[in-house]
C-alpha positions as CSV (number, residue, x, y, z in Angstrom):
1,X,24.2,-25.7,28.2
2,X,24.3,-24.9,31.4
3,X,23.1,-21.3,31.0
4,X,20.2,-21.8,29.1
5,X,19.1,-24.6,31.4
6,X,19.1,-21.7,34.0
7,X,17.6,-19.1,31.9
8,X,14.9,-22.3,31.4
9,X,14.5,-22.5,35.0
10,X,14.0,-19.3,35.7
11,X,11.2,-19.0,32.9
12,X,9.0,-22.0,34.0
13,X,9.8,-20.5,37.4
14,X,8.6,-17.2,36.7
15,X,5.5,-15.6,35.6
16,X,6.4,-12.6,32.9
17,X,9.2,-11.6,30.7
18,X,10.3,-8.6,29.1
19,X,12.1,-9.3,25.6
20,X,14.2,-7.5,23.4
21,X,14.9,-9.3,20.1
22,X,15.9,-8.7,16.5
23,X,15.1,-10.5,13.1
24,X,16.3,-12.6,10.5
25,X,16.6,-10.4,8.0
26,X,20.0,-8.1,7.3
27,X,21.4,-5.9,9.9
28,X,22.0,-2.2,9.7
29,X,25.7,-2.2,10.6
30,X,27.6,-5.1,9.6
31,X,30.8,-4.5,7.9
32,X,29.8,-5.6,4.6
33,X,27.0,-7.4,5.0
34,X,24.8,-5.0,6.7
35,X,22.2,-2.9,4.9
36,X,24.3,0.3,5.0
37,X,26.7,-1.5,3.1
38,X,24.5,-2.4,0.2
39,X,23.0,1.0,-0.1
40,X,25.2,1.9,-3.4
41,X,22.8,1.0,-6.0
42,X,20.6,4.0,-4.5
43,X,23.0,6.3,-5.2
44,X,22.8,8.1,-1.6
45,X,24.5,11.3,-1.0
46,X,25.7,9.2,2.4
47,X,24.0,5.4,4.0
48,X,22.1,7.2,6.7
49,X,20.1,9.4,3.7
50,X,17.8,6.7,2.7
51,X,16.0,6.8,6.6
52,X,16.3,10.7,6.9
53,X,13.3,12.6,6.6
54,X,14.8,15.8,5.1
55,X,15.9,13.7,1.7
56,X,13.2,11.3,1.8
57,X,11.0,14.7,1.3
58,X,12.5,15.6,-1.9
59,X,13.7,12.4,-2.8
60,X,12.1,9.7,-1.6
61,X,12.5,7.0,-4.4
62,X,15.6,5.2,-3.1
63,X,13.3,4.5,0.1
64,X,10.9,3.1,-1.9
65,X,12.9,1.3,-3.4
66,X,13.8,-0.4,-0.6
67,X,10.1,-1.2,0.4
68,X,9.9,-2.9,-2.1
69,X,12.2,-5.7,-0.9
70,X,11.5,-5.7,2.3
71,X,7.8,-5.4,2.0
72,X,6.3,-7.3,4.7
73,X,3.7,-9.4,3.4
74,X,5.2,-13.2,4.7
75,X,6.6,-13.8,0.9
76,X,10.1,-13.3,1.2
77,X,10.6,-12.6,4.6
78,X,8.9,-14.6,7.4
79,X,9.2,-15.2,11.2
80,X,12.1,-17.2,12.2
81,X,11.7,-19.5,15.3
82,X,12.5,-17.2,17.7
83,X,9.3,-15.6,16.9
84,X,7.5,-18.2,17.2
85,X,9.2,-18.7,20.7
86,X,7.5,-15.2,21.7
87,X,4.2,-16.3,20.7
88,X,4.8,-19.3,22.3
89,X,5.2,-17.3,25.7
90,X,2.0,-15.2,25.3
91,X,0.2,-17.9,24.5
92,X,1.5,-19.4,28.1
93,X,0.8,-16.3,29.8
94,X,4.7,-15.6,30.1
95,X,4.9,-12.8,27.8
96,X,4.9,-9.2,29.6
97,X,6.0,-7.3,26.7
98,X,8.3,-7.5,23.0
99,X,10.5,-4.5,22.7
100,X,11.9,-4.7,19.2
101,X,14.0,-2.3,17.2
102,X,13.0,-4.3,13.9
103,X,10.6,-2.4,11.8
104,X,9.7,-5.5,9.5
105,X,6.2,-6.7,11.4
106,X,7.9,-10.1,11.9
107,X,6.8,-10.2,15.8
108,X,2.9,-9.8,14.0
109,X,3.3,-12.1,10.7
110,X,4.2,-14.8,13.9
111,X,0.7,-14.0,15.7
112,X,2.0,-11.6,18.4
113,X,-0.9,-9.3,19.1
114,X,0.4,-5.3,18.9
115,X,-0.5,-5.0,22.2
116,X,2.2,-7.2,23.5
117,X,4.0,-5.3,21.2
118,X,6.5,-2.0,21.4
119,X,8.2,-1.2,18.4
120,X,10.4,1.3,19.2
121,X,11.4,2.7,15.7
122,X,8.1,1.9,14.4
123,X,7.0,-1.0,11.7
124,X,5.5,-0.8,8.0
125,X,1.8,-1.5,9.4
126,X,0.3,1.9,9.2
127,X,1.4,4.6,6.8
128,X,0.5,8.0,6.4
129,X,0.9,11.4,4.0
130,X,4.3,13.4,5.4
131,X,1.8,17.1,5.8
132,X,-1.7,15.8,6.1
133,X,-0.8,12.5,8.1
134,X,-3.8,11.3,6.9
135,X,-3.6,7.5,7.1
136,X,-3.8,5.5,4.1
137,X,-5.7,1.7,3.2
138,X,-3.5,-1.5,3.3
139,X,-4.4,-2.2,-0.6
140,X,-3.7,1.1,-1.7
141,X,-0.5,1.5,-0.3
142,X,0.5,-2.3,-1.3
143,X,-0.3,-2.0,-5.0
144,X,1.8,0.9,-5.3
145,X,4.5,-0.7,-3.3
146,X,4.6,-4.0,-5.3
147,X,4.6,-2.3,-8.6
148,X,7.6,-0.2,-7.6
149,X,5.6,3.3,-7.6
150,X,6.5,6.2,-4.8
151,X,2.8,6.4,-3.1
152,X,1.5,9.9,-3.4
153,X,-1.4,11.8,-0.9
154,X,-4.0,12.5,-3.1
155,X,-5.5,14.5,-0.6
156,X,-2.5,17.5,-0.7
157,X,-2.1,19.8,-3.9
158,X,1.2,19.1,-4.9
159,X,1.0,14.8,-3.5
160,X,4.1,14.8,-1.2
161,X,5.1,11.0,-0.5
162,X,3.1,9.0,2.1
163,X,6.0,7.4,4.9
164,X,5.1,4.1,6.6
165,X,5.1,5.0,10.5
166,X,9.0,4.2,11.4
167,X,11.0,6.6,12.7
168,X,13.4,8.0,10.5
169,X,16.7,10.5,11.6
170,X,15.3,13.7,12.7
171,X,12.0,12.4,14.5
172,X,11.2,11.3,18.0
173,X,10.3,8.0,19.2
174,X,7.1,6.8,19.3
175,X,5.0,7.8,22.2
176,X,4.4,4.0,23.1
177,X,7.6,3.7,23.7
178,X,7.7,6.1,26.6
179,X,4.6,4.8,27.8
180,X,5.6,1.2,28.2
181,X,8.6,1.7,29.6
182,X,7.0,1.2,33.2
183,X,6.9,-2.6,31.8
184,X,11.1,-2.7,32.7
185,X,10.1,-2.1,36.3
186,X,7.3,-4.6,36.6
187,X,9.7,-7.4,34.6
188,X,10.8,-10.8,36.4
189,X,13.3,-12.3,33.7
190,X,14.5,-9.6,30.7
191,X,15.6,-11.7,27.9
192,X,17.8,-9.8,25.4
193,X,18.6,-11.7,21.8
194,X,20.3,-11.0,18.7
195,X,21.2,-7.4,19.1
196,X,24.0,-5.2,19.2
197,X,23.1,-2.9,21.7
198,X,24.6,0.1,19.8
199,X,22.2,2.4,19.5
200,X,20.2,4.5,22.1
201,X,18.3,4.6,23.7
202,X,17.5,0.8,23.6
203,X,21.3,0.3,24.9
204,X,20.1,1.7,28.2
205,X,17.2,-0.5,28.7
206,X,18.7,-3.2,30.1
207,X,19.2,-1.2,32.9
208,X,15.7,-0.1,33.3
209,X,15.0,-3.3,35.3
210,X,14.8,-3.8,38.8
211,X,18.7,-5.0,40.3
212,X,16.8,-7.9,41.4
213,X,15.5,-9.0,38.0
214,X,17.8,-11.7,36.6
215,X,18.5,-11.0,33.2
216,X,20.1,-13.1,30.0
217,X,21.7,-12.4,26.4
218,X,21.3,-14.7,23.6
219,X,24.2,-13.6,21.0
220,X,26.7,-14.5,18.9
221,X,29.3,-12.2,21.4
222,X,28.7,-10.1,24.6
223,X,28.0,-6.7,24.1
224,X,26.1,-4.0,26.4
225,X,28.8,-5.2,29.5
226,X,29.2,-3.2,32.1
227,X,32.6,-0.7,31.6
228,X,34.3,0.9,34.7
229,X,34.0,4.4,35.3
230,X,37.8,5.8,34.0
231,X,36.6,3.1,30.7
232,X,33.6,4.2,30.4
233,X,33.6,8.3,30.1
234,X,35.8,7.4,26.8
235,X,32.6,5.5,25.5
236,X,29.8,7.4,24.4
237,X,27.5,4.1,24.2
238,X,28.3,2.9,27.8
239,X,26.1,2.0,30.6
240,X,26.9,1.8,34.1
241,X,23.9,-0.6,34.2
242,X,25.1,-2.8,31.4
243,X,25.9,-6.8,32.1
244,X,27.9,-8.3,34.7
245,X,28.2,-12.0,33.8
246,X,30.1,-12.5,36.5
247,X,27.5,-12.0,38.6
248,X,24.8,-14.2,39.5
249,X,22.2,-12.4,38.2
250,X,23.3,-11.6,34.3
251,X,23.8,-15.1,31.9
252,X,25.4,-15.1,28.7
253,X,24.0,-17.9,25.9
254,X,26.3,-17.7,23.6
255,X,25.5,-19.2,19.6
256,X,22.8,-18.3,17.0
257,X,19.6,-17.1,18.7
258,X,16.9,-19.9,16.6
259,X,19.5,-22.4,18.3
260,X,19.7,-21.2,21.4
261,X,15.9,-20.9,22.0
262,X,15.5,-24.6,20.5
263,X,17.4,-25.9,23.0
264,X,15.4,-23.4,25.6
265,X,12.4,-25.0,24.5
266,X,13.5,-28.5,25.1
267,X,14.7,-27.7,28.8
268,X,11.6,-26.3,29.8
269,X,9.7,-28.9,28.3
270,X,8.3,-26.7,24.9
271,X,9.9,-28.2,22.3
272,X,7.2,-30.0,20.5
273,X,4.6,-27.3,21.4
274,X,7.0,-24.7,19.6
275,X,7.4,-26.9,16.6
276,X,3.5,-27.2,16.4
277,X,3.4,-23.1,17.0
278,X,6.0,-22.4,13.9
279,X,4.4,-25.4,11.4
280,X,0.7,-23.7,11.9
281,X,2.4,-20.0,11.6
282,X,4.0,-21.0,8.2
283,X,0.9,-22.8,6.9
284,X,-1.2,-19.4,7.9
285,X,0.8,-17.4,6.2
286,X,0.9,-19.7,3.5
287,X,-2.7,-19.2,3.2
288,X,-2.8,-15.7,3.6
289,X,0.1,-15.4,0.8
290,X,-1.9,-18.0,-1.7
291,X,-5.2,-16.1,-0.7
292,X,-3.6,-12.6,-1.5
293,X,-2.6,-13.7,-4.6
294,X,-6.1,-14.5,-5.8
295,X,-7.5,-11.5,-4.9
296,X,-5.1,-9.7,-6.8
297,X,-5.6,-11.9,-9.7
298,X,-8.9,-11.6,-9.1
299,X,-9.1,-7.3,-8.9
300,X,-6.9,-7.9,-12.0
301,X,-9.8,-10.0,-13.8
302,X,-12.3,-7.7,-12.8
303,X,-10.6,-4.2,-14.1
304,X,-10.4,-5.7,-17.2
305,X,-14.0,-6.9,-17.5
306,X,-14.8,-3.0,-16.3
307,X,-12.4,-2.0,-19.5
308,X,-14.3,-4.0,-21.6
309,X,-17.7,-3.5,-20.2
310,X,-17.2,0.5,-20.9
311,X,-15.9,-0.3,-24.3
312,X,-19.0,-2.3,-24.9
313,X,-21.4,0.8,-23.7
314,X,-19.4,3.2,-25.1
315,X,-19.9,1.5,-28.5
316,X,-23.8,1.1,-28.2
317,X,-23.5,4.8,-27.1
318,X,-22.5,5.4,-30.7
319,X,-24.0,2.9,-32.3
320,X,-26.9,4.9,-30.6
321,X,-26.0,8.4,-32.0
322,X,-25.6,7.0,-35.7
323,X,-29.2,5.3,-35.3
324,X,-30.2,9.1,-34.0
325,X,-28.7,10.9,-37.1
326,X,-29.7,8.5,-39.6
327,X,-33.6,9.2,-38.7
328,X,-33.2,12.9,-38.7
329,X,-31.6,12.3,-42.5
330,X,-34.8,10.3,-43.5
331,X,-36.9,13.0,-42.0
332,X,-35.7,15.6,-43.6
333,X,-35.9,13.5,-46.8
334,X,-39.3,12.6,-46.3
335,X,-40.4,16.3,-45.4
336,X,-38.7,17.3,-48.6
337,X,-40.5,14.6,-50.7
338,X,-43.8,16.1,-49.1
339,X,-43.7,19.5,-49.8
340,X,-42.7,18.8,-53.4
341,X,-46.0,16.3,-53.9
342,X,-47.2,19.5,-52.4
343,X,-45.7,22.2,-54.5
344,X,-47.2,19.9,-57.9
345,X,-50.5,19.4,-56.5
346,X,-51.2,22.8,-56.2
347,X,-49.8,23.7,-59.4
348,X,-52.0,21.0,-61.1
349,X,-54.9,22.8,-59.6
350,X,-54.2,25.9,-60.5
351,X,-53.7,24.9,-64.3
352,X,-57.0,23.0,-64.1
353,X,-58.8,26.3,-63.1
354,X,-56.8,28.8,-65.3
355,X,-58.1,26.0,-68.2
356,X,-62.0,26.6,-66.8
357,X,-61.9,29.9,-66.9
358,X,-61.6,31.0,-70.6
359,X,-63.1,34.1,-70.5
360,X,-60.4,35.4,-69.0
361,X,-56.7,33.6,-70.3
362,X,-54.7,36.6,-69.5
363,X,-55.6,36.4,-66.2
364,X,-55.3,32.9,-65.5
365,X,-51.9,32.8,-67.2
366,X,-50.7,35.9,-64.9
367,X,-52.1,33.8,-62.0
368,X,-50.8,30.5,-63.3
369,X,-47.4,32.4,-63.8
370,X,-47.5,33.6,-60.3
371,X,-47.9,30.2,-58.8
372,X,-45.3,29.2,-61.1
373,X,-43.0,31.3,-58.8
374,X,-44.6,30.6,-55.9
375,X,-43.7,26.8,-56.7
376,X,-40.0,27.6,-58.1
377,X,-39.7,28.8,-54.3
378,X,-41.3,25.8,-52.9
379,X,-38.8,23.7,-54.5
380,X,-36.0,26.0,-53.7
381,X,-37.2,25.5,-49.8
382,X,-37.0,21.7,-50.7
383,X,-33.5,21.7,-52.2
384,X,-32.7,23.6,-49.1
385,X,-34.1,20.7,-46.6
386,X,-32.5,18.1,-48.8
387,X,-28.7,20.0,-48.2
388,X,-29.7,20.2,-44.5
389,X,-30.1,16.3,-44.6
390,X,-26.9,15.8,-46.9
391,X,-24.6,18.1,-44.2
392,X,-26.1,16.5,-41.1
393,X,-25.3,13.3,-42.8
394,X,-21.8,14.0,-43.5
395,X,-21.0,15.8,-40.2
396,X,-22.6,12.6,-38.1
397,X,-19.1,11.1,-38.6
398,X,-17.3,14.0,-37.4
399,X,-19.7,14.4,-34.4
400,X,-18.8,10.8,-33.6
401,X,-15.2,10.7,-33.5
402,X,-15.1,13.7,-31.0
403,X,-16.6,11.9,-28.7
């Protein structure tokens, strides 16, 4: 009690903070517990595979996998109180700078702008192709997520995977984190919560403050204390920087971090006003989730009205072709029927003038005779239009079902 209502003083007291914090969702480390120790079902050669760059290149399906659950769109994860704390201090002016190690966008789903943001191993919000690093859309990437699918570049020939920007083993930190780390040196109060203060370089960065900055750690048990010299070559993790809580200037707030920042908020007077910050969070994201949902439903709706819709054309299309056949039938038909009228009119003529011209029968028969052939061959032309019409009509089926 009495160290948070010193860490409470010396917040209302001061005007900036530096912050390092962690989430609500599973640890890395945790015997047991942690999310190396539920990596089985991916069938990893080793824990550390599914965030190594090497094997996510040729194998990146456990990863995605993994995306899956912890996809960050305020469904199944959202932003614990602490969170809301944080946005609670920007929004009071306190806020110098979040330094997080999380990569789940909790510090954003809570309303923290990025700029007050450094995520030092990255977060899901951007993603790009692994050899292009071309960045990819928000919906593209989340409808291949949700539906379990490895997103692909379809920019590269052979579509290597597309990796959300978090640093994986094998690549360096992200150049904002170097940037920002000037924000150490400019801190009043560096609040450090829910961390183990394992891994570096964030185990150093308590350190980076000046000796003068007062400093506090919200955790379930101590860790990043100061070791003596003769302890502390045997450690490969220490810092000669690390806590001192028996010093004045380092305090220990020992208990769950929500907890502990609860009962910050009451001793500097916040408590209702952080309440009010976390009920509209959750009701915005609420909206955002029940909004999301209806687009999706919505995009669902309208690809299958496009389905339908190119059904529909493509069945006046050949409903259109069959229309098209079907009159070059008949006009074959009819141009058959007319050259046969033709063929007897002229035959009936020429029997009419052989039958005038008796004088000279012979004649008139050879001439009828040669007419007769010339019509025989007329009507042979016919029969020949009326097959054309009779194949076109049986190949408009075939003509159709190609299509």
């Amino acid at each position: 009690m009495a160290a948070v209502e010193h860490v409470a003083s010396l917040i209302t007291s001061g005007e900036r903070a530096g912050i390092s914090t962690s989430a609500g969702i599973p640890d890395f480390r945790t015997p047991g517990t942690g999310l190396y120790a539920t990596l089985d079902k991916y069938d990893l050669p080793y824990p550390e595979a599914i965030f190594d760059i090497r094997y996510f290149s040729e194998k990146p399906e456990p990863f995605y996998k993994l995306y899956q659950e912890l996809y960050p769109d305020g469904v199944k994860y959202r932003p614990t109180l602490t969170h809301s704390f944080f946005k609670l201090l920007y929004d009071k002016g306190k806020l110098l700078r979040v330094f997080t190690q999380n990569i789940d966008m909790l510090e954003r789903l809570a309303g923290v702008p990025p700029d007050a943001l450094v995520e030092a191993h990255g977060s899901f919000a951007t993603a790009r192709c692994i050899r292009c690093k071309r960045a990819v859309e928000d919906d593209w990437l989340r409808e291949r997520v949700k539906s379990g699918q490895v997103a692909r570049c379809e920019r590269c020939p052979d579509g290597p995977p597309v990796k959300p920007d978090i640093t994986f083993f094998g690549e360096s930190l992200p150049d904002r984190f170097f940037e920002r780390l000037r924000d150490f040196y400019n801190a009043d109060l560096l609040l450090v919560m829910g961390t183990s203060l394992a891994v570096q370089p964030f185990a150093s960065l308590v350190g980076e403050v000046p000796k003068t900055c007062p400093r506090a750690l919200f955790n379930l048990e101590r860790v990043g204390v100061k070791k003596m010299f003769n302890i502390a070559r045997l450690d490969p993790f220490y810092t000669e920087s690390g806590f001192d809580f028996k010093s004045d200037r380092d305090t220990f707030c020992q208990g769950y971090v929500d907890d502990t920042v609860r009962l910050l908020a009451q001793k500097c007077g916040w408590e209702s006003e952080l309440e009010q910050v976390h009920a509209a969070m959750l009701k915005r994201l609420d909206k955002d989730v029940d909004e999301l949902s209806e687009a999706l439903k919505k995009a669902s709706i309208d690809e299958k009205a496009a389905v339908a819709q190119t059904r529909q054309e493509d069945t006046a299309a050949k409903g259109s072709k069959d229309e098209s056949t079907g009159d070059d039938a008949s006009n074959a038909g009819a141009k058959a029927s007319t050259n046969s009228a033709a063929q007897t009119s002229a035959k009936e003529n020429s029997v009419s003038t052989d039958a005038a011209s008796t004088n000279d029968t012979a004649n008139t028969t050879n001439t009828a005779g040669a007419k007769g052939h010339s019509s025989a061959n007329d009507e042979s032309t016919t029969n020949d239009s009326a097959l054309t019409a009779e194949v076109r009509e049986s190949n408009a089926p075939t003509k159709q079902s190609n299509m």
